[in-house]
C-alpha positions as CSV (number, residue, x, y, z in Angstrom):
1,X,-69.5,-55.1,61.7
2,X,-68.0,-53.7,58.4
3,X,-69.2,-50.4,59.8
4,X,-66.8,-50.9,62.4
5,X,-64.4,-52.3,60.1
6,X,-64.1,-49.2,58.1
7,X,-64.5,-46.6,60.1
8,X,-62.6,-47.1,63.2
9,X,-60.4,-50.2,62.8
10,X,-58.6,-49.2,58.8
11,X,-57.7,-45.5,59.7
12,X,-55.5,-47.3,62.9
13,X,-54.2,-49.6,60.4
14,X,-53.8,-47.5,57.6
15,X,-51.2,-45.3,59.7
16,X,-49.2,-47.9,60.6
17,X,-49.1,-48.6,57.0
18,X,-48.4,-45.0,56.1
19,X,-45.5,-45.2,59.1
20,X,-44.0,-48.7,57.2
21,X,-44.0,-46.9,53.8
22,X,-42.0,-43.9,55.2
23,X,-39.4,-46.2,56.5
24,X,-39.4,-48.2,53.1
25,X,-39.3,-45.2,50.5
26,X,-36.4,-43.8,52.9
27,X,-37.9,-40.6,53.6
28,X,-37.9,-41.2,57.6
29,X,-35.3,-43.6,59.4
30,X,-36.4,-46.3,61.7
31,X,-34.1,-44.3,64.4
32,X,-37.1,-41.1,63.7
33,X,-39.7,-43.4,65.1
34,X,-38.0,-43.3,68.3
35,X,-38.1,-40.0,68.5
36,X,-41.8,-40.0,67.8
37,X,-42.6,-42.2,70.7
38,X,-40.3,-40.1,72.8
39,X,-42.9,-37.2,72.1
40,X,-45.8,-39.7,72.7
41,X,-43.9,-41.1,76.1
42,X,-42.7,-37.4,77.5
43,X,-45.7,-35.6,76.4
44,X,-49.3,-36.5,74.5
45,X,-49.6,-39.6,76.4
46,X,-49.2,-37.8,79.7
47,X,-51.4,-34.9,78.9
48,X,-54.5,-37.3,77.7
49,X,-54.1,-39.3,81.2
50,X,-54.0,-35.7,82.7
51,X,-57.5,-34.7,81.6
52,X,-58.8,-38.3,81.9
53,X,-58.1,-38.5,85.5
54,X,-58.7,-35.0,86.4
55,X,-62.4,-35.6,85.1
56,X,-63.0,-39.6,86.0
57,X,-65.8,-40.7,88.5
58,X,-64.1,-42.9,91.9
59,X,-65.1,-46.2,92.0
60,X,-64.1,-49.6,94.4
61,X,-63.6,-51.8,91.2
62,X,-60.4,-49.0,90.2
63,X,-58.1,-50.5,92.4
64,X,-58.3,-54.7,91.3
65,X,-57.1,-53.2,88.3
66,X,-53.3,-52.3,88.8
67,X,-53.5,-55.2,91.1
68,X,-54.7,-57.6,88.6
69,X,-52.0,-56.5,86.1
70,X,-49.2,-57.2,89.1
71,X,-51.1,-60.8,89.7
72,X,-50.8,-61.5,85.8
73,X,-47.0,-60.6,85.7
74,X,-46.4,-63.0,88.8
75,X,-48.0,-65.7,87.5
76,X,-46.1,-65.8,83.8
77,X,-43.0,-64.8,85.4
78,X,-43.5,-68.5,87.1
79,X,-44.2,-70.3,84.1
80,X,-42.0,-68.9,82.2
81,X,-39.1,-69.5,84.7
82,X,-40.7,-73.2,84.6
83,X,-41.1,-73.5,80.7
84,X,-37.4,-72.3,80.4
85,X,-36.1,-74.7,82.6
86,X,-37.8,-77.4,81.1
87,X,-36.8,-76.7,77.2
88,X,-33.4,-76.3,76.5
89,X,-32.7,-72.1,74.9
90,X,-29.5,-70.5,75.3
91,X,-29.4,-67.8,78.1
92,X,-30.0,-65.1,75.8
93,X,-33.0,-66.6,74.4
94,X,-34.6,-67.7,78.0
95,X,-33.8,-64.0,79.3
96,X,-36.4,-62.7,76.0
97,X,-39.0,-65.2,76.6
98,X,-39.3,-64.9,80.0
99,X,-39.2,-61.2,79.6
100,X,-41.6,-61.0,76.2
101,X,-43.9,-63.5,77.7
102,X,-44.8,-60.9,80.4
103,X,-44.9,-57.2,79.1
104,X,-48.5,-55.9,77.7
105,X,-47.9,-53.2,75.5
106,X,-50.7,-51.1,76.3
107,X,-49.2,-47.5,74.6
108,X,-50.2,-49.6,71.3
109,X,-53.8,-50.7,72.4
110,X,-54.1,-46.8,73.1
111,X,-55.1,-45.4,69.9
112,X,-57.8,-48.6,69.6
113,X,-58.5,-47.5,73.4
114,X,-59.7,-43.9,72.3
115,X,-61.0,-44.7,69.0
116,X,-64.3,-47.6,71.0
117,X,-63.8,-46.4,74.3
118,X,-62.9,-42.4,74.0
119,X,-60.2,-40.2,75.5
120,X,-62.3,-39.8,78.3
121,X,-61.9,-43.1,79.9
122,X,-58.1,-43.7,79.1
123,X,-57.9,-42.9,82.9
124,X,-59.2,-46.9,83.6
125,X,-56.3,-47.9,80.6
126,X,-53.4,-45.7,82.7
127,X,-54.1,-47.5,86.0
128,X,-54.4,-50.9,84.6
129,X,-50.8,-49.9,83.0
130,X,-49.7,-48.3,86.2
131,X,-49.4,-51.8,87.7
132,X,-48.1,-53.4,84.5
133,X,-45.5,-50.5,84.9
134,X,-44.7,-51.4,88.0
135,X,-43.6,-54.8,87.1
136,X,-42.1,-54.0,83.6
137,X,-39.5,-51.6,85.6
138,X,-38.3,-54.5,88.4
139,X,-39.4,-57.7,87.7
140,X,-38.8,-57.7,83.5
141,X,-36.1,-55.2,84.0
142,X,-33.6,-57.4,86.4
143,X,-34.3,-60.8,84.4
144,X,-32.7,-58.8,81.2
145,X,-29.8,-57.0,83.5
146,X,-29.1,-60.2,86.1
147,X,-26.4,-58.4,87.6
148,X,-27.8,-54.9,88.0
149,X,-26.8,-53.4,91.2
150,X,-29.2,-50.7,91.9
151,X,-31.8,-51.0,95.0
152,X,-34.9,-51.2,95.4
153,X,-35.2,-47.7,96.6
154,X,-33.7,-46.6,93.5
155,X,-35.9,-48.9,91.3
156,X,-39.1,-47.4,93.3
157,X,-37.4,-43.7,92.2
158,X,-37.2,-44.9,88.6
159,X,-40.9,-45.8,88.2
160,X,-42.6,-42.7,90.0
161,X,-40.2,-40.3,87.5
162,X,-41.9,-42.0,84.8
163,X,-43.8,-39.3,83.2
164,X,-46.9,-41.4,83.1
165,X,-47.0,-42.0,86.5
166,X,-46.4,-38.4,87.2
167,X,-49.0,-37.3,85.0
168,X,-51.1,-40.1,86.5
169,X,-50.5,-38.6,90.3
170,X,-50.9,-35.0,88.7
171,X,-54.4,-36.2,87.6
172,X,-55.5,-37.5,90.8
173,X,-54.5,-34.4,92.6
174,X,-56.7,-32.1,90.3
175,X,-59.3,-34.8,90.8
176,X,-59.2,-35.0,94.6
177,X,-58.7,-31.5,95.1
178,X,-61.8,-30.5,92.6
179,X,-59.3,-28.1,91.0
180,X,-60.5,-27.7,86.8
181,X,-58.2,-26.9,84.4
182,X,-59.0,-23.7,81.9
183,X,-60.8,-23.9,78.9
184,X,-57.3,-23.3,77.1
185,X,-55.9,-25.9,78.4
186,X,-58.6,-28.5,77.8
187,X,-59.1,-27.5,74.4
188,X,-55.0,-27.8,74.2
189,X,-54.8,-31.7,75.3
190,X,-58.1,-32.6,73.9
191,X,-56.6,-31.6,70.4
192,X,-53.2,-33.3,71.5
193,X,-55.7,-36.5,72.5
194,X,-56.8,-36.9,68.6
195,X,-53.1,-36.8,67.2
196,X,-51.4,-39.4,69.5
197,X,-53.5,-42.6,68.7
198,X,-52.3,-41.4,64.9
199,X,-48.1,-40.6,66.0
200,X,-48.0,-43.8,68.0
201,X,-49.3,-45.8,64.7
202,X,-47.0,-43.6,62.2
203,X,-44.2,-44.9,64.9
204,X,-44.7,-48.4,65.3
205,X,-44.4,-48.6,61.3
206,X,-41.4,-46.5,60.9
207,X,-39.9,-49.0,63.6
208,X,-41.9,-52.2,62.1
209,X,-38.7,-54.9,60.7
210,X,-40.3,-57.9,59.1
211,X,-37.5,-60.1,59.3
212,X,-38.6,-63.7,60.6
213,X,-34.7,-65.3,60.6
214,X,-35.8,-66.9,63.9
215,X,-39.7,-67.5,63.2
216,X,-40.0,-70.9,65.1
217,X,-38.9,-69.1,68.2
218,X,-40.5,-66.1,67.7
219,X,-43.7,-67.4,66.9
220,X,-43.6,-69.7,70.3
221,X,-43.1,-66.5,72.4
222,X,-45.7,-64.2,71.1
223,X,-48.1,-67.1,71.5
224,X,-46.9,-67.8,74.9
225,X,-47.7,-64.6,75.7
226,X,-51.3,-64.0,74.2
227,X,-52.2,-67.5,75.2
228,X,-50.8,-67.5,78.9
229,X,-52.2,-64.1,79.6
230,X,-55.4,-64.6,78.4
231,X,-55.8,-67.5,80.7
232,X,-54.2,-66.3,83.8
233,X,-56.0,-63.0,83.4
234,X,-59.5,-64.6,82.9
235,X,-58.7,-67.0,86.3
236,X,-57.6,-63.5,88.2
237,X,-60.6,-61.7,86.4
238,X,-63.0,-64.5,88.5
239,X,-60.9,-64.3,91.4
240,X,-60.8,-60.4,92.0
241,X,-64.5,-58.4,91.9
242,X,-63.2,-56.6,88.5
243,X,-65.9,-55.2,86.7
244,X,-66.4,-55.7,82.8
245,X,-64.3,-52.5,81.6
246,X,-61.7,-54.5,84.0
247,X,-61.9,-57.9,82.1
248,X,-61.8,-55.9,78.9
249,X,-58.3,-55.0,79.8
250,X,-57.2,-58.1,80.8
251,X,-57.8,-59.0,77.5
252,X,-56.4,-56.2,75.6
253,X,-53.1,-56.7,77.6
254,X,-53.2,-60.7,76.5
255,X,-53.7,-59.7,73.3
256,X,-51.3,-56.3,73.0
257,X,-47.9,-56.7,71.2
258,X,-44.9,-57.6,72.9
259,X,-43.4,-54.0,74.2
260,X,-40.6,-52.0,72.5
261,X,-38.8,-52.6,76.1
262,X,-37.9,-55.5,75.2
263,X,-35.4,-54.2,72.9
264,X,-34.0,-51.6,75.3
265,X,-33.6,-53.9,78.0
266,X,-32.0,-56.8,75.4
267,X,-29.6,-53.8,74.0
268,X,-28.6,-53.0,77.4
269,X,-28.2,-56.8,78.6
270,X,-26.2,-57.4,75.1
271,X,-28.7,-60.1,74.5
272,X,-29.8,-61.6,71.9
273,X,-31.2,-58.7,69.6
274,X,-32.5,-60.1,66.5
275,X,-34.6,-62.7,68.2
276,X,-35.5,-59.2,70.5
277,X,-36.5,-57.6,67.1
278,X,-38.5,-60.7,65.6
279,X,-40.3,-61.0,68.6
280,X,-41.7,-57.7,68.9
281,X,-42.6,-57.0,64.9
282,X,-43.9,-60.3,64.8
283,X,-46.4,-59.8,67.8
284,X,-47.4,-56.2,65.9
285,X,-48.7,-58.6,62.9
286,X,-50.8,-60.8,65.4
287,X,-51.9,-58.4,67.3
288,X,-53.4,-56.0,64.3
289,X,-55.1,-59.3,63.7
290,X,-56.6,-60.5,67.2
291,X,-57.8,-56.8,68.3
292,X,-59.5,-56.1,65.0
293,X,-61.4,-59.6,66.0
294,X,-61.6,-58.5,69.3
295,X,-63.3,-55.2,68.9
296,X,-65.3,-56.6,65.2
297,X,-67.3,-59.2,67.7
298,X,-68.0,-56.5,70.4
């Protein structure tokens, strides 16, 4: 256990740390770690789902997994709407927790992912996400931006230019059509495979805010979310044949930090953004905690 400890869960936490202390000793700006996950979004995290799915093995059990992630989403998006009707928040506030309560942010269980699991399996990780992503762009999207105006053929457009999708598409194609990439290029996105766990931590510190103005709230949200998820996913985890690497992610996604989309769909809805911002570094703290639990009792 403190093998585990040491060796693979510090170095994660110790970047986030290093990312945090940047920010603090004002030698990188909270606006660089967007960039940074710009990098991650546009480019590392497409390449490692390139090579993953390129080289995974087809199985039945693949496809319960973006539909489990869908099932998840539809099931807090109704008790949310029903929780929010029930207690009195202020429009602002009922658009974050109905949106917070739904998004798993798996691009931060992806550097624990590769660390137990290995870059050769984040192919299972991308299609689980590919259903989250599906949701996140619509559903989560439209409760933040009520009055939006764009179709659903346009929404459709929006999620299959996401570079993970494309690189996810890209991956099935090389897979399908038995087509292996050269040794260059392997080499190339296996090296890019070992630095993104490490950018996406340096990130998520430089972008960490520990102020709690609103902690009641906050607090109620993120455990909303790690709570309702982990029940609804274990019901849909008995109800759909997933297999155990299926139920694993189920559970990462419950216990995953609210997603930084929350603040790009609050800033575009002119929402409430310090609850926004609470709410997301908040659920980084919990979730350091829970998944170092999580992976210490494996």
């Amino acid at each position: 256990m403190f093998d585990i400890a040491f060796e693979k869960l510090l170095p994660i936490f110790l970047f986030f740390v290093i990312g945090y202390v940047l920010q603090v000793m004002k030698l990188l700006k909270k606006e660089d770690a967007l960039v940074l996950l710009k990098l991650v979004f546009y480019l590392l995290s497409p390449a490692v789902i390139i090579i993953s799915v390129s080289q995974m093995k087809f199985s039945e059990n693949l496809i319960y997994y973006p539909i489990s992630a869908i099932c998840i989403h539809i099931c807090m998006f109704t008790i949310g709407k029903i929780i929010t009707s029930v207690k009195k928040f202020s429009p602002s506030e009922t658009k974050i927790f109905r949106g917070a309560t739904l998004i798993m942010n798996m691009t931060f269980i992806l550097p624990f992912f590769i660390v137990f699991f290995g870059e050769k399996n984040v192919y299972m990780l991308s299609i689980f996400d590919a259903g989250n992503l599906l949701m996140i762009t619509t559903v989560v999207y439209s409760i933040f931006v009520s009055d939006d105006k764009s179709s659903i053929k346009d929404k459709i457009i929006t999620i299959f230019k996401s570079p993970l999708v494309i690189a996810l598409i890209i991956g099935l194609g090389l897979n399908l059509l038995q087509i292996e990439l050269p040794s260059s290029i392997q080499y190339t996105i296996n090296e890019i495979a070992q630095i993104t766990g490490t950018l996406i931590m340096i990130a998520l510190g430089l972008y960490f805010t520990p102020r709690f103005s609103k902690l009641k709230l906050s607090l109620i949200i993120v455990l909303t979310k790690i709570i309702g998820i982990a029940i609804v996913g274990t019901i849909v985890g008995y109800i759909l044949p997933l297999d155990n690497m299926g139920k694993t992610m189920i559970m990462l996604g419950a216990l995953s930090p609210v997603g930084n989309n929350v603040l790009t769909f609050t800033l575009i809805g002119e929402g409430d953004l310090e609850l926004a911002t609470n709410v997301v570094s908040l659920s980084i703290i919990i979730s350091f905690i829970t998944l170092s639990i999580f992976f210490l009792l494996r």
